[in-house]
N, C-alpha and C positions, 0 to 999 in steps of 0.2 A: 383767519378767514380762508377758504378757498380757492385755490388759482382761480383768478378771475374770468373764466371763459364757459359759457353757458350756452345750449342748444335748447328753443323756446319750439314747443310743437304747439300752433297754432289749431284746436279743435274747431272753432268755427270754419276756419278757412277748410278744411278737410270734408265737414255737412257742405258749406257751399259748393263742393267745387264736383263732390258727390250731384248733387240737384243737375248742376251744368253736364254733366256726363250724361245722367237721366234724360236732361232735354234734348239734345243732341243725339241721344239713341232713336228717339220716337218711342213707338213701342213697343221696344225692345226690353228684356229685362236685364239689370247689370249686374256683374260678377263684380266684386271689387277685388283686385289684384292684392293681396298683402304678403306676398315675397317678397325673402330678402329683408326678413323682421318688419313688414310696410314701410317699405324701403328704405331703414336707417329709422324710420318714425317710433320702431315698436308698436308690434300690433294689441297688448293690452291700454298704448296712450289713444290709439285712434279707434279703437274699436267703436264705441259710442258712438261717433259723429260718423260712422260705415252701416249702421245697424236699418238704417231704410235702405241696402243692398237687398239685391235678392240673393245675393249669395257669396263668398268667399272663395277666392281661387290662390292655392300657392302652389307650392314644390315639397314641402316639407313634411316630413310624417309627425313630429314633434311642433311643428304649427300647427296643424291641422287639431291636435292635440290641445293645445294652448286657447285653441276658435272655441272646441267645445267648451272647453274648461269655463270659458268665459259667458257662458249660457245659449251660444246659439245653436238653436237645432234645424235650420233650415240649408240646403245646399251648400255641400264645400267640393272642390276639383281640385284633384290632384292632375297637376299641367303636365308634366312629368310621367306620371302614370306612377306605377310600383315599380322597383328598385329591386328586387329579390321575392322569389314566392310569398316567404311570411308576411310581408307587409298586406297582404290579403286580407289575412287574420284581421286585421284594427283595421284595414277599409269596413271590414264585414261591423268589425264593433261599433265603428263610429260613425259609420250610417256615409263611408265618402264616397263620392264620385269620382272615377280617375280614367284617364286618357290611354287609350291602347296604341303603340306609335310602330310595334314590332312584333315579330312572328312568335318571339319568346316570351311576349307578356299574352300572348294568346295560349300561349302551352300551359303558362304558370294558372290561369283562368280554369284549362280544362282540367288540370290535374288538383284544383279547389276544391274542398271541400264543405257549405256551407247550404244554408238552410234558407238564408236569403239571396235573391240575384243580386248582382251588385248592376247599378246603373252607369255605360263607361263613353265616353266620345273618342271613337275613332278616328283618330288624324292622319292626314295627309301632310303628304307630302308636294305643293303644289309648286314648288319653284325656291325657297328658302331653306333646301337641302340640308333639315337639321334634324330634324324627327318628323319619324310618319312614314304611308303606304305613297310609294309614286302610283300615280293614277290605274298605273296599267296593273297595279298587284289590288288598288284599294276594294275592287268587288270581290275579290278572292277574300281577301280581309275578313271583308263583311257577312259574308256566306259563313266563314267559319265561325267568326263571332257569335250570328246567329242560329246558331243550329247550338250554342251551347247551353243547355238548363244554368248556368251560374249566371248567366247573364240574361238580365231583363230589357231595358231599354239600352236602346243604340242611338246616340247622338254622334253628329261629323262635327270634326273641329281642324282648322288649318291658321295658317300664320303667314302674314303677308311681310315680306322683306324689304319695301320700297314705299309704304304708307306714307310717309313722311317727306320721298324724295320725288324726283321729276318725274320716273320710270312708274311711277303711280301704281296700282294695285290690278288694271284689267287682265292684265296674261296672266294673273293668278286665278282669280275670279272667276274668269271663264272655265279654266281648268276644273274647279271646283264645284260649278254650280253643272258640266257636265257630265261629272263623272257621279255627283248625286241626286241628278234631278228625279226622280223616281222612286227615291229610296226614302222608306217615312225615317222620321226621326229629326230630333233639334238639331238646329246650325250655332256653332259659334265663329265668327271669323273676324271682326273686327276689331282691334287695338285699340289705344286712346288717339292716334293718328287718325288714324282709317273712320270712325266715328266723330270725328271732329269734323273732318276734312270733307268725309263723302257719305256722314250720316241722313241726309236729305233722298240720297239715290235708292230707288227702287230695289235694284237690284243688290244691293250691300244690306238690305235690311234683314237681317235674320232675325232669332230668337233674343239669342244672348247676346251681348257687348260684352266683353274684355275690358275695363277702365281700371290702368294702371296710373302710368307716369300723370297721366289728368288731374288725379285724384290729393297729389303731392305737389302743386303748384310750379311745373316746372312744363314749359310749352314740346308737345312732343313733333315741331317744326318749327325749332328755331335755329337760324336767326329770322329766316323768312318771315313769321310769327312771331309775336312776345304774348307773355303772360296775358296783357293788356288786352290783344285784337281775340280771343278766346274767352276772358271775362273770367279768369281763374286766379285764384290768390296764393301768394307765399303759404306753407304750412311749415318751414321751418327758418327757423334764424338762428343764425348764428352769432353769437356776439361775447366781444372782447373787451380789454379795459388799454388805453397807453399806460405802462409799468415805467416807462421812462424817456426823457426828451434828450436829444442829443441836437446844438448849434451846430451846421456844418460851414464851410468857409469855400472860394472856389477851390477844385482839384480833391476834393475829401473826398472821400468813397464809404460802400456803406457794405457791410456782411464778406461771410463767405465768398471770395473769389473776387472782391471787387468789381461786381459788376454795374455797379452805377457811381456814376463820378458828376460831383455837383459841381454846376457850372455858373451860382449864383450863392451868395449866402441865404440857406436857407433852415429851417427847424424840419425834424424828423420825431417821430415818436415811434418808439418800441411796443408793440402790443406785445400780449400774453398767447399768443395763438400761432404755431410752427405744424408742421408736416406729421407728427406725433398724434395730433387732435383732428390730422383730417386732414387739413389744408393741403391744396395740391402745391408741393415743392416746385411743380412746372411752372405754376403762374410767376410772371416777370414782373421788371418795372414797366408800369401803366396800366397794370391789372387793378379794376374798378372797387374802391371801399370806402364806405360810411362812416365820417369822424363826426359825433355829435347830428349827425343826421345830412352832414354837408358831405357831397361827394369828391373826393380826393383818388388819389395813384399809390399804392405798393411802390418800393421803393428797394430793388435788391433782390438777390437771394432770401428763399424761404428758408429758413433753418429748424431744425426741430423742436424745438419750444417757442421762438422767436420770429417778427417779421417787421417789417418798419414800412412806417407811410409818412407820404408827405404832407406835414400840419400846415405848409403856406397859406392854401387856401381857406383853412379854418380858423376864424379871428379867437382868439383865446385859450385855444385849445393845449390842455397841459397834461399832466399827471392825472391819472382816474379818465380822462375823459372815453367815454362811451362810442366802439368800435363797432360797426356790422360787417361782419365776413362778408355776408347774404341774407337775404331778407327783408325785415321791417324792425329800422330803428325806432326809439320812442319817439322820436319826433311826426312818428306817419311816413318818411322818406323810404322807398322803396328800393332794395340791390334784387331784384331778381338773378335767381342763383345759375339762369343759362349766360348773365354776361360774367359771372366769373367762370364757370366751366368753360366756356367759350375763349377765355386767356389762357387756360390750363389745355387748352388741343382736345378737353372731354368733353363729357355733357351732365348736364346735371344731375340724371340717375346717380353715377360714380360718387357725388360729392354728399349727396345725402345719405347714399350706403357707407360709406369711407369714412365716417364721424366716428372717432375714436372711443373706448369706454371710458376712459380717461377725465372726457367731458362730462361735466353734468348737466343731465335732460331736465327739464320744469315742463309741465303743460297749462299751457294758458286756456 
């Protein structure tokens, strides 16, 4: 049989959690983010359950690729923009939208040569100094953009760096809503954060929504938030088998470097699941896991195939018995995947992209 350790992409939970984005936009339409292979999900498992999007957004030219392949012919964005002149070329074939963030993907534009405009959103730069025109260049930007025949419509796109934390989104905002208030053309600016959080606000409503991390059952403000207070579901699980039990006595110790020393007789089981398949090496002892659906503690260093937890509080529990990293064990019990990110010093993006190939995927 198979190393026992399986990653479950939950397709309903992925339609639902789509819908919950949807409502929390208003009347906005939604991009659904599938970077980063739909974040660890594989975007041929979640396509299906993304297809009442209006449209697809990634980074990749070879996803982008993979979107068509898969029959849709409505809206894709390239976040990014193009990467080298030719990448023009297959915007032009595959009908993409993409993001103009620098003076150089304006050059590559004029010196295009193509029979159709392409449609692109010029980004700013409004405070999250990563890509884009800072304010004081963005009408220059735009001027140039538009005065070019390859280019048909002009959409604004910006990125808010604080959506999620105290410092909130307004110094971005303002920026933004200043430097285009006049200027026709679609807005996209809000995140899975930022449409959660301040999808109700007037002034945040644009056209498009961004719905990323939303969309992949992981809350994009937590701990402040869970899964729960958002009304968003697990879409991935992760799950292991105990390979083997080990009695400890007081003063035993367990893995690599001895870092836990038991202070009671207690049983331990070995799961099939190490830092190889994903798991983050950083989570300690009392990092949260599902034995048989009862919640227990990691116990130790992570090792590369291996990790141990403690079976005390699970009455019977032996060999074979059924482990969840994260997610949703059979029994219905829930690990939402931000409290073990949350042990590991990440966040839950990291742990759904970080799924090793090693692993095999089922979709439920």
């Amino acid at each position: 049989m198979p190393r026992p350790i399986v990653a479950t992409i939950h397709t309903a939970a992925v339609q639902h959690n789509l819908a919950r984005a949807r409502q929390a936009a208003q009347d906005a339409k939604v991009w659904a983010v599938v970077k980063a292979n739909a974040y660890g999900h594989g975007i041929e498992r979640v396509f299906d359950a993304l297809r009442a999007a209006d449209g697809f957004a990634l980074l990749d030219l070879t996803e982008a690729q993979r979107v068509r392949d898969l029959g849709w012919r409505g809206p894709i964005l390239l976040l990014e923009g193009v990467f080298e002149p030719r990448d023009l070329e297959l915007c032009s074939r595959l009908g993409l939208w993409h993001a103009v963030h620098c003076d150089e993907q304006i050059d590559w534009l004029a010196a295009h040569k193509t029979q159709v405009p392409h449609r692109v959103f010029l980004k700013m730069n409004s405070g999250m100094n990563r890509l884009g025109f800072t304010p004081e260049r963005f009408r220059s930007a735009w001027a140039r953009l538009n005065a070019l025949p390859q280019v048909d419509e002009i959409g604004f796109i910006t990125h808010f760096s604080d959506a999620d934390g105290p410092r909130g989104i307004g110094h971005q905002l303002q920026i933004f809503l200043k430097a285009t208030e006049d200027l026709p053309g679609e807005r996209t600016i809000s995140n899975s954060a930022a449409t959660l959080l301040r999808g109700n606000d007037a002034d945040v409503r644009c056209d498009w929504v961004r719905a990323g991390i939303v969309l992949y059952g992981s809350s994009p403000n937590f701990p402040q938030h869970g899964i729960d207070h958002w009304d968003i579901q697990p879409t991935m699980t992760l799950t292991a088998r105990v390979i083997s039990t080990q009695h400890l006595q007081p003063g035993d110790t367990v893995g690599y470097g001895s870092l836990f020393t038991a202070d009671a007789p207690m049983t331990i089981g070995v799961v099939s699941c190490g830092y190889a398949d994903g798991y983050p090496r950083h989570c300690g002892t009392g990092t949260p896991v599902l034995v048989n659906g009862v919640r227990t503690r990691l116990v130790g260093r992570v090792s590369m195939d291996m990790l141990a937890v403690d079976l005390t509080p699970v009455a019977g529990a032996g060999m074979g018995a059924e482990v969840t990293l994260w997610g949703k064990a059979s029994s219905g019990a829930l690990l939402p995947i931000d409290e073990v990110a949350q042990a590991a010093g990440t966040i839950g993006y990291e742990l759904m992209c970080a799924v090793a190939p090693r692993v095999t995927v089922v979709v439920s």
